[in-house]
Structures are given as C-alpha cells and as structure tokens.
C-alpha positions as CSV (number, residue, x, y, z in Angstrom):
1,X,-80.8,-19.1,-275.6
2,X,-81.3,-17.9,-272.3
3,X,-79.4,-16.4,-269.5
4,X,-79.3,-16.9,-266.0
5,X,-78.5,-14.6,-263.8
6,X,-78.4,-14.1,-259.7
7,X,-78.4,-11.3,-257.7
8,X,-77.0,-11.5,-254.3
9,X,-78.5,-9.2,-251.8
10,X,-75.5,-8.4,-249.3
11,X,-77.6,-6.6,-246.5
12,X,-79.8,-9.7,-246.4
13,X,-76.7,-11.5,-246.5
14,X,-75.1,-9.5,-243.5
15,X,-78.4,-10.1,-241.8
16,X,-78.8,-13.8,-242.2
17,X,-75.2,-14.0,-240.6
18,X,-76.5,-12.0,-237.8
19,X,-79.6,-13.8,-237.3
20,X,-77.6,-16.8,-237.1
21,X,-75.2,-15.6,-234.8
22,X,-78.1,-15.0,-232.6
23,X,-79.6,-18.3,-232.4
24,X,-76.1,-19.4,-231.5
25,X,-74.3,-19.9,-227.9
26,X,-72.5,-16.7,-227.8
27,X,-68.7,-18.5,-227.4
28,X,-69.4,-20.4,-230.9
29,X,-67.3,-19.9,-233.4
30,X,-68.8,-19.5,-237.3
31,X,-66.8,-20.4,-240.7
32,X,-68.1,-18.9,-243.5
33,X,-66.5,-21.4,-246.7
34,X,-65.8,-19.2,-249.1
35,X,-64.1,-21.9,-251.6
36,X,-64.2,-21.6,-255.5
37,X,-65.5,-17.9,-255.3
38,X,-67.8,-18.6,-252.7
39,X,-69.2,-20.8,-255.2
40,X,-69.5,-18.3,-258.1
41,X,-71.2,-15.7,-256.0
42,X,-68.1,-13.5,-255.1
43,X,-65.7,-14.5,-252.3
44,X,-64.4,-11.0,-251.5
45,X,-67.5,-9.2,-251.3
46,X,-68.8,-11.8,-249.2
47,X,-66.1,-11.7,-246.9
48,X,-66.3,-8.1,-246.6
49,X,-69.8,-7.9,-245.6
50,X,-69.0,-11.0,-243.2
51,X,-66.0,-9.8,-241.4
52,X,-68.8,-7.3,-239.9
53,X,-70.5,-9.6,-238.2
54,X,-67.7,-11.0,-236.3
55,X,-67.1,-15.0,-237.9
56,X,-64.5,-16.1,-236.9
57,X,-62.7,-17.8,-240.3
58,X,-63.6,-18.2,-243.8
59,X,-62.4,-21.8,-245.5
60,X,-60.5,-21.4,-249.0
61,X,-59.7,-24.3,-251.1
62,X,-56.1,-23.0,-252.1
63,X,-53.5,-20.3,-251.2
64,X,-54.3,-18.6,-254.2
65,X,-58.0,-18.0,-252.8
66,X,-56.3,-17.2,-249.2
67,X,-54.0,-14.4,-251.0
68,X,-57.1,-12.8,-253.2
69,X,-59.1,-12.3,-249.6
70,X,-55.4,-10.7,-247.7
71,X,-54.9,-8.5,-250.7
72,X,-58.3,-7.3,-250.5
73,X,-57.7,-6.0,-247.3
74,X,-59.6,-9.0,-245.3
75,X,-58.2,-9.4,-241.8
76,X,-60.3,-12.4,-240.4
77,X,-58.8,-15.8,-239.9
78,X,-58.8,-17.5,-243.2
79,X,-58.8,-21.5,-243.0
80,X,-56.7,-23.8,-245.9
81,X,-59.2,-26.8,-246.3
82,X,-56.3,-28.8,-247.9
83,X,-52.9,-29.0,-246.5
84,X,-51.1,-27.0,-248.4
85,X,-48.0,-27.8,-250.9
86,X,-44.2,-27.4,-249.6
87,X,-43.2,-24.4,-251.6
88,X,-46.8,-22.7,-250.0
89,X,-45.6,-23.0,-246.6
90,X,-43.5,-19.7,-246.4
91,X,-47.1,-17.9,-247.4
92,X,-49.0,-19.6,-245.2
93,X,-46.6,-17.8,-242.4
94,X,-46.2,-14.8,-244.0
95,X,-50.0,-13.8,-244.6
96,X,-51.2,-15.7,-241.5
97,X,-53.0,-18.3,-243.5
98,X,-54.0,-21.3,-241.0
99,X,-53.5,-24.4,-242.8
100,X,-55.1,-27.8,-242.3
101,X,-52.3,-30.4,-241.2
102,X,-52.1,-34.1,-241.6
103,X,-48.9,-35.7,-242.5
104,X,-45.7,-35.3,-239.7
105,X,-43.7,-33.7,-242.6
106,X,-45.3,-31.1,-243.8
107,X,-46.1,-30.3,-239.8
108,X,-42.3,-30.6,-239.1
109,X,-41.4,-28.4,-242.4
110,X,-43.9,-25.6,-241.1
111,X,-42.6,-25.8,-237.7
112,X,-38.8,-24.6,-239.2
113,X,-40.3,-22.1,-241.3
114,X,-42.5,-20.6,-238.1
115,X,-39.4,-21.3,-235.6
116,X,-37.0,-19.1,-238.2
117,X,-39.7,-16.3,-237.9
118,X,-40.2,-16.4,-234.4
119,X,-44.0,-17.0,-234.7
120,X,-46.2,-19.9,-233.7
121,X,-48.7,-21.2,-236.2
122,X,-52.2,-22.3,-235.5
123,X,-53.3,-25.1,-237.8
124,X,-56.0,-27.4,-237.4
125,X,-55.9,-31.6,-237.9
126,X,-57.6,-33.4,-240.3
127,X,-59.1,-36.8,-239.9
128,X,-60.2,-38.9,-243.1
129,X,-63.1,-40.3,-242.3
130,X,-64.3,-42.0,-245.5
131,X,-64.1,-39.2,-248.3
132,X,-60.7,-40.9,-248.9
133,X,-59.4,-37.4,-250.4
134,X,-57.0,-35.8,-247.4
135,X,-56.4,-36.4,-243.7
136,X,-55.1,-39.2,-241.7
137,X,-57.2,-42.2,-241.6
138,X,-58.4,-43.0,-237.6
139,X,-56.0,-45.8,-237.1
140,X,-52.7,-43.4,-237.8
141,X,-54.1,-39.9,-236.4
142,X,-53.3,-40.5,-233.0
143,X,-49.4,-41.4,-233.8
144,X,-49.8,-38.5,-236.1
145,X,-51.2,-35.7,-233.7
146,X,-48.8,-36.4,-230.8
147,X,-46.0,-36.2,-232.8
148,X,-47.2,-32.6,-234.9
149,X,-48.0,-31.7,-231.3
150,X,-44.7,-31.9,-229.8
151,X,-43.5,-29.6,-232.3
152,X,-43.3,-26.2,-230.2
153,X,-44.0,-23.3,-233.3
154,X,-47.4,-25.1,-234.2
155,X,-50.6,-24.7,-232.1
156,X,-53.7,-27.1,-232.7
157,X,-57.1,-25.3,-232.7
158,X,-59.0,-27.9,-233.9
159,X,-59.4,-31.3,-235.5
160,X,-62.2,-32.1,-237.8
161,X,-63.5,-33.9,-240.7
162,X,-65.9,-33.9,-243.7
163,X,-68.5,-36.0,-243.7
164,X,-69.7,-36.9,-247.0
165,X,-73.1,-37.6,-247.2
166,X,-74.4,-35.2,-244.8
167,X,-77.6,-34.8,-245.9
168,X,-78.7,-38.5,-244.3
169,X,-77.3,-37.7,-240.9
170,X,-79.0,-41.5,-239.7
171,X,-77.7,-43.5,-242.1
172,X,-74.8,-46.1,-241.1
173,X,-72.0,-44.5,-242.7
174,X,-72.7,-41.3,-241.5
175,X,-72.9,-43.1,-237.9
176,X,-69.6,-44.3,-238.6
177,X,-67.8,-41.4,-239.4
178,X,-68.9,-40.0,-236.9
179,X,-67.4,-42.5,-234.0
C-alpha cells in the first residue's frame, strides 16, 4: 500500500501571501480560511507564518478551531464562518472571536453579553444566497440587519455570502446570487 505524503513549504507560503498582497489595492483586506486544519495542512503554523504578512482575518469553521489559533498565541482577527451556538457566545467576547450573525436572537443575546462587558463586538452578516446551509435568505435580511443594527454593543464590518458553484462564475445561478 502506499503512502502519501505533502510537504508544505512555509517560506514559499509566506511569499505567495506577499506576492499577493502586492498585486492587491493596498486598502484590501485578505482572509486566509483556515477551516478544518487548514484543510489538513496545519492551521497554526499557517497562521503563524501569515500573521507576518499583515491579513487581516483567518475564517474558522467552529470556536474550537478559533480557541486552538488564541492559545497558540495568534493575535490576528479570527472570523466564525457559522454563527456560533448560545452557550459559545461568552467566548466569542472573551477571546475576541468575530462571529458571523444572522438570526435577531442570537444578535440580541451577544449584544447583553458584550453590553455586560463594556465592549462592542464586530460581527459580520450573512446572506443565504442558495447554499441553503446558514444566513438569512434576501427577502428577510433587510428586516434582519436593521434590527441587529440598532443594537448599540454590535458593529457590522461586513455582509457576505458563499457562492456555491464558483468555479462557473457565468452561469445563471451564479448570476443570481450574485444580484
């Protein structure tokens, strides 16, 4: 039977982030996902290399994955791609985790929490645009989003979306998630 095995070469990774950077407007912000273990290939050292060059988040999948990045010492933003469960919302404060936000509850819940700490939390809103697996769909999110931002311990950086068939940017469903 045989083995697989990769090597991941961090300098080249450090430089492929700076190359990048380059090509970019210098005000643009990058997000390194470093979900699932960065996809087997080592969230933390990743991050550590990364956090050199200046991105401004990394995406994590659950607290759990925010937590193992703070306890190893990583500083930079760190984004929750899901919104995250009830009892997680004293962590998110806590270890400056910036969730993603959707539903007015969970928005209002996090607002008390941040209000009793004296801190205001940045969060960004997400829009389910057809991967029908978290965000408000189009027709509620404006209802949603005035209400979450009326609440006066949250601050919205962003709102976003996934689109889910990326790879045919043309096609007609990608063309309507995108309006």
């Amino acid at each position: 039977m045989s083995r697989t095995k990769y090597i991941v070469d961090l300098k080249q990774y450090g430089n492929n982030i700076k190359n990048i950077r380059e090509s970019l407007n210098p005000t643009t912000k990058i997000l390194l996902t470093l979900k699932c273990d960065a996809y087997g290939l080592g969230a933390v050292k990743l991050a550590e290399v990364a956090e050199k060059q200046n991105v401004a988040y990394f995406g994590v999948a659950s607290i759990e994955e925010a937590l193992e990045l703070r306890e190893a010492g990583i500083e930079t933003n760190i984004l929750l791609f899901s919104e995250p469960f009830l009892d997680d919302l004293k962590k998110i404060v806590t270890l400056n985790i910036t969730p993603t936000l959707f539903k007015p509850s969970s928005a209002y819940l996090l607002n008390e929490i941040s209000k009793k700490k004296g801190i205001i939390t940045n969060f960004h809103f997400k829009l389910d645009t057809g991967m029908a697996r978290n965000g408000t769909n189009p027709e509620q999110a404006y209802t949603d989003i005035q209400y979450i931002l009326n609440l006066p311990y949250l601050k919205l950086e962003s709102i976003y979306t996934h689109i889910s068939d990326g790879s045919k940017p043309y096609s007609s469903y990608t063309h309507n998630q995108n309006r």
